[in-house]
C-alpha positions as CSV (number, residue, x, y, z in Angstrom):
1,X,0.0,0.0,0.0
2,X,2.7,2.6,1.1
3,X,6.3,1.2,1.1
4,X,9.6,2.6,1.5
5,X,13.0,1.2,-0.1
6,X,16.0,3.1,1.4
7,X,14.0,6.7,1.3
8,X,15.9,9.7,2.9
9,X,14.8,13.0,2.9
10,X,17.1,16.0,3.1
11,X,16.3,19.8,2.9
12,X,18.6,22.8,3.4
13,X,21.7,20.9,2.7
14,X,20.9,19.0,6.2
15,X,19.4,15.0,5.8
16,X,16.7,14.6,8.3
17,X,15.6,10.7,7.2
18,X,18.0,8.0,5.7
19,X,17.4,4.9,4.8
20,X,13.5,4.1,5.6
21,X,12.6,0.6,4.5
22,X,9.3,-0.4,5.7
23,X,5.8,-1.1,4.5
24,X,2.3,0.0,5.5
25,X,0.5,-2.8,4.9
26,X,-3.8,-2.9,4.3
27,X,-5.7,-2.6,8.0
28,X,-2.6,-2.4,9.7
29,X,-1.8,0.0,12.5
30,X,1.1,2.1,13.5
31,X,2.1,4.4,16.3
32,X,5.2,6.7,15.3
33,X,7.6,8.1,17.9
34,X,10.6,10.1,18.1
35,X,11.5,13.4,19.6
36,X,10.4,16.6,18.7
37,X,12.5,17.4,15.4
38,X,12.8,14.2,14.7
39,X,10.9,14.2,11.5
40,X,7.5,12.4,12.1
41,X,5.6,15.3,10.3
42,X,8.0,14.8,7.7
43,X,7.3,11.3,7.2
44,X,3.7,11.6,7.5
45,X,4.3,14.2,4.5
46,X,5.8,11.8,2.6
47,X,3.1,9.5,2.8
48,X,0.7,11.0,1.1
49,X,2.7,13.2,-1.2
50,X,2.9,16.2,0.6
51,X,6.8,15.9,0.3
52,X,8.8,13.9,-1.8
53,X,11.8,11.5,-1.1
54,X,15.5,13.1,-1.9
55,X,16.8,9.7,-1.7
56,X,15.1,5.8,-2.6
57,X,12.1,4.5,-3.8
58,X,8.4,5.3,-2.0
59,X,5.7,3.7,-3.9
60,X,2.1,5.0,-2.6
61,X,-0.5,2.7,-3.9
62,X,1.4,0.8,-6.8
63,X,2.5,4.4,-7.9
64,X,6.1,5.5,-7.4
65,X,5.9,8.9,-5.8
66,X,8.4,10.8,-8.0
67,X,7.1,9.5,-11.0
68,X,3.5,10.5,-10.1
69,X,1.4,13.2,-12.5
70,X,-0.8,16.3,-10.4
71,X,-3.7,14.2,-10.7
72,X,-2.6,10.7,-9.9
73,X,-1.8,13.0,-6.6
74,X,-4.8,14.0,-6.2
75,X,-6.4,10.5,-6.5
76,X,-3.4,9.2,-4.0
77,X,-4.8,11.7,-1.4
78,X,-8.3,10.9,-2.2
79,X,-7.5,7.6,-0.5
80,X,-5.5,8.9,2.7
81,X,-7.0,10.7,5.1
82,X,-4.7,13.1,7.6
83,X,-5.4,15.1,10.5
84,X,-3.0,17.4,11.4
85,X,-1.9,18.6,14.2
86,X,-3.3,21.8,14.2
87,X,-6.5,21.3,12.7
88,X,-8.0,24.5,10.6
89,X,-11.4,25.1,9.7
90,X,-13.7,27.6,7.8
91,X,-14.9,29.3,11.1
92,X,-17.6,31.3,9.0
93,X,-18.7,27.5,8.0
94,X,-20.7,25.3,10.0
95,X,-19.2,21.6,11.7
96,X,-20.9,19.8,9.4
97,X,-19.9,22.1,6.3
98,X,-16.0,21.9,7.6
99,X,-16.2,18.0,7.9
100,X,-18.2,17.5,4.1
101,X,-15.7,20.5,2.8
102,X,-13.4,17.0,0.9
103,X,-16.6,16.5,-0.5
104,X,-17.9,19.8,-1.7
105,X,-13.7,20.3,-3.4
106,X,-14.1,16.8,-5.3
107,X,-17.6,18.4,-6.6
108,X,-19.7,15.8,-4.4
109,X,-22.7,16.4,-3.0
110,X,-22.8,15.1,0.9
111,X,-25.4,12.6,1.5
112,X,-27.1,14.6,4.7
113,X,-27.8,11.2,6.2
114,X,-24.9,10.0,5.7
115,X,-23.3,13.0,7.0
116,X,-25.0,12.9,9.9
117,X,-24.4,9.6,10.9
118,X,-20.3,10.2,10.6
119,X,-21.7,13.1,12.9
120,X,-23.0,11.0,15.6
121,X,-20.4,8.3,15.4
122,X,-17.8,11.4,16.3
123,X,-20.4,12.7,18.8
124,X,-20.8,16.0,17.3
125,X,-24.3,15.7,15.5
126,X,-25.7,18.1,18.3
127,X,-22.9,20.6,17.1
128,X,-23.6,20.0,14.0
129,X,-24.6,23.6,13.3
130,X,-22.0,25.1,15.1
131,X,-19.1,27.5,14.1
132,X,-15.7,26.0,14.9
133,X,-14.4,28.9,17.5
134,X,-17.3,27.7,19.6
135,X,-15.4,24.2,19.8
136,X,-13.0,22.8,22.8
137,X,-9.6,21.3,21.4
138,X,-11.2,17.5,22.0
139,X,-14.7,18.6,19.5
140,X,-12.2,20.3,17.1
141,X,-10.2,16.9,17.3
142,X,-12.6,14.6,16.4
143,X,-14.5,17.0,14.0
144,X,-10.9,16.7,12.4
145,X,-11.3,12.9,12.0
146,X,-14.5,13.4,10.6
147,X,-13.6,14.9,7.8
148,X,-10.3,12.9,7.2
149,X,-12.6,9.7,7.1
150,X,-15.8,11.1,5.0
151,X,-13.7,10.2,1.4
152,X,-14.0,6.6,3.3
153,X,-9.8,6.3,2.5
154,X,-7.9,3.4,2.6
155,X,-5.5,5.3,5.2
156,X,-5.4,7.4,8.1
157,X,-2.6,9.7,9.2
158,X,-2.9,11.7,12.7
159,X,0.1,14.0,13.4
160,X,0.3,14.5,17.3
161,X,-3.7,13.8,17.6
162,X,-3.7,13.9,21.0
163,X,-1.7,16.3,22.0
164,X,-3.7,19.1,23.6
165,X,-6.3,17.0,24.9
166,X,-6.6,15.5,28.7
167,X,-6.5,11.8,29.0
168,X,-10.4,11.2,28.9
169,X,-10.8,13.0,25.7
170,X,-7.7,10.8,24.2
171,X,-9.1,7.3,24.9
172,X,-12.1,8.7,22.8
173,X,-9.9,9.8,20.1
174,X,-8.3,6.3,20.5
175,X,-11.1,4.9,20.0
176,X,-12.2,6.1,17.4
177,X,-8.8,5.3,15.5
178,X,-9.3,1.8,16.7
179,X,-13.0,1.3,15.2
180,X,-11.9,2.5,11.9
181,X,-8.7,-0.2,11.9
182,X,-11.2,-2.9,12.5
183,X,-13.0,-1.3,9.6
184,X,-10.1,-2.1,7.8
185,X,-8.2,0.8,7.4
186,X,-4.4,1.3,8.2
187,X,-3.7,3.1,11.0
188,X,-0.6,5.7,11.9
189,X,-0.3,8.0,14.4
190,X,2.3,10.2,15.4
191,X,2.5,10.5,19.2
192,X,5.0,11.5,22.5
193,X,2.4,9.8,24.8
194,X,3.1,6.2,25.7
195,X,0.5,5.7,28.3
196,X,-1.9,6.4,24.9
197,X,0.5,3.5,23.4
198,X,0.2,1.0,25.6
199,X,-3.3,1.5,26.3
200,X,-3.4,0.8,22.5
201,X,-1.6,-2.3,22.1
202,X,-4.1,-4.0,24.8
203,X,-6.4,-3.6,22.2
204,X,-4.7,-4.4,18.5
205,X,-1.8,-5.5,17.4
206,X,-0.1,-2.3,17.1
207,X,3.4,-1.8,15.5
208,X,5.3,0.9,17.2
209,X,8.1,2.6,15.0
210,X,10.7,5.3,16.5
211,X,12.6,7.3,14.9
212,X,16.3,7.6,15.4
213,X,19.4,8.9,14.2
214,X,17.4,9.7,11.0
215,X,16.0,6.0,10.6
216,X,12.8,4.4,11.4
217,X,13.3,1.7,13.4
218,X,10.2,-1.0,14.8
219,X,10.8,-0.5,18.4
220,X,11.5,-2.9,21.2
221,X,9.0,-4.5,24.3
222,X,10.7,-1.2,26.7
223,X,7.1,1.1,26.0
């Protein structure tokens, strides 16, 4: 699905990843660690064509990334959803606008019952009509997810997801990511919080990836 031969990926003369070789396999879930700097945003980038490699092979969906046209982009990003770690929004646009916004740019019309079942499943259908300022960081979070899932893609990024939010409001997110992987779609997070991690891998067989000294590397049992 998304598979990396000996990427690197340098930028102002500096290399920041080396050597990557891994692959995201279909309905498989991944935490990503490292310190801050490290380059997890970077390699979230690379996965759906954000960025592209200085270094190796990354194939995204049988496609090789460097060799990819602006609209085989555009149809590799119509089957990965992200949500970033600061989350923006339309805030003269409703929640429910914001989340079916992938839909209204790919000149679809949202199906109101479908949209507002994605609604309740994120519990937000009573906020349906609100404006975003009006949201804490935990409704602005999973309002986020929303619309990273309403394309129904194959994959889900989250950069730092978590990351604002108490504990309470991050098992919910967690949830959530973990109903979508049994729904079959691959999984990767980007996260400093290991109590989130191991309260993860209780649940699924998560495979936790740190990176270090520019590398991705699986890490050990010491989470």
């Amino acid at each position: 699905m998304i598979s990396f031969d000996k990427v690197g990926y340098s930028y102002g003369g500096g290399e920041l990843l080396s050597e990557i070789s891994l692959t995201l396999s279909p309905g498989s879930f991944h935490f990503l660690t490292g310190p801050s700097g490290a380059g997890k945003t970077t390699f979230l980038k690379l996965c759906y064509a954000e960025l592209l490699p200085t270094a190796g092979r990354l194939t995204l969906f049988d496609g090789e990334a460097r060799g990819l046209s602006r609209d085989d982009v555009a149809m590799v990003r119509r089957r990965i959803g992200v949500v970033h770690q600061d989350c923006q929004f339309l805030d003269h646009l409703p929640v429910a606008a914001n989340v079916a916004l992938p839909l209204t740019v790919t000149g679809k019309d949202a199906e109101v019952a479908d949209l507002q079942d994605l609604l309740t499943w994120v519990g937000l259908r009573p906020l349906a009509d609100a404006l975003p300022p009006s949201l804490s960081g935990g409704e602005r979070q999973r309002a986020a997810v929303a619309r990273a899932v309403i394309m129904s893609p194959d994959v889900i990024l989250a950069d730092e997801p978590t990351g604002n939010l108490d504990w309470e409001m991050s098992q919910r997110l967690l949830r959530l990511f973990l109903e979508l992987n049994r729904m079959g779609k691959t999984i990767v997070i980007a996260t400093h919080d290991m109590n989130l991690i191991r309260t993860a891998k209780g649940q699924v067989a998560a495979r936790v990836l740190r990176i270090q000294n520019r590398r991705v590397q699986l890490a050990g049992a010491d989470l």
